[in-house]
N, C-alpha and C positions, 0 to 999 in steps of 0.2 A: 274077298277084297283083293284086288290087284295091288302091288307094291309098285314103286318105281325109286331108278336110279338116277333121272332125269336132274337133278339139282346136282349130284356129285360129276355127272358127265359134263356139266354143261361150265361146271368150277372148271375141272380137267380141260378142257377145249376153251378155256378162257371165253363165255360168251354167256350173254347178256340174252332174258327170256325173250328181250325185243327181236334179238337175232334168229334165236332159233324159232320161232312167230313165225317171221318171215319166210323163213328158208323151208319150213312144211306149212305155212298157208292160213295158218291158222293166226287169230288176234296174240295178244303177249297176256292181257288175262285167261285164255283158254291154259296158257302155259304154263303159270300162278296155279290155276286150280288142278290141274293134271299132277304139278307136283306137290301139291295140298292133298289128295288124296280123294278130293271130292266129286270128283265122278271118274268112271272110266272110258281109253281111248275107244276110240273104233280100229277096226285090226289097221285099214289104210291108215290113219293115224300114228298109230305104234309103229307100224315099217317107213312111214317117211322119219320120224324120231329118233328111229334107232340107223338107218341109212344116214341120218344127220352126222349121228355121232359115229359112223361107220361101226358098227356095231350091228349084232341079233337083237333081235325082238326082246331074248330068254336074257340076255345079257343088261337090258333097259329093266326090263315089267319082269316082277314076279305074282303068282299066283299063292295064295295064302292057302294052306292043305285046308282048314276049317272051314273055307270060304267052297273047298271044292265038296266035301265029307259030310253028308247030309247029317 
């Protein structure tokens, strides 16, 4: 399972999931469910998100070791 920090960046940059919706292209429920944990980005995805928040990818999304550790 991929983790995200997408709720605490988006508190930090004071911005609303409408805004950051907007500014990578995507709806503002895509943004609800990204940081709900219900599905995962696509990589273009995660690099507009985290370029959002000027920010790494690794610094947004983390990867869970049991999700990688067959």
């Amino acid at each position: 399972m991929i983790k995200n920090k997408m709720k605490e960046y988006r508190a930090k940059f004071n911005m609303r999931q409408e805004e950051l919706a907007e500014k990578v292209g995507v709806r503002r429920e895509t943004i609800g469910n990204l940081e709900r944990g219900r599905y995962n980005p696509s990589l273009v995805l995660a690099w507009k998100i985290a370029k959002a928040f000027n920010a790494s990818i690794e610094d947004i999304f983390t990867v869970e070791e049991s999700y990688i550790d067959p």
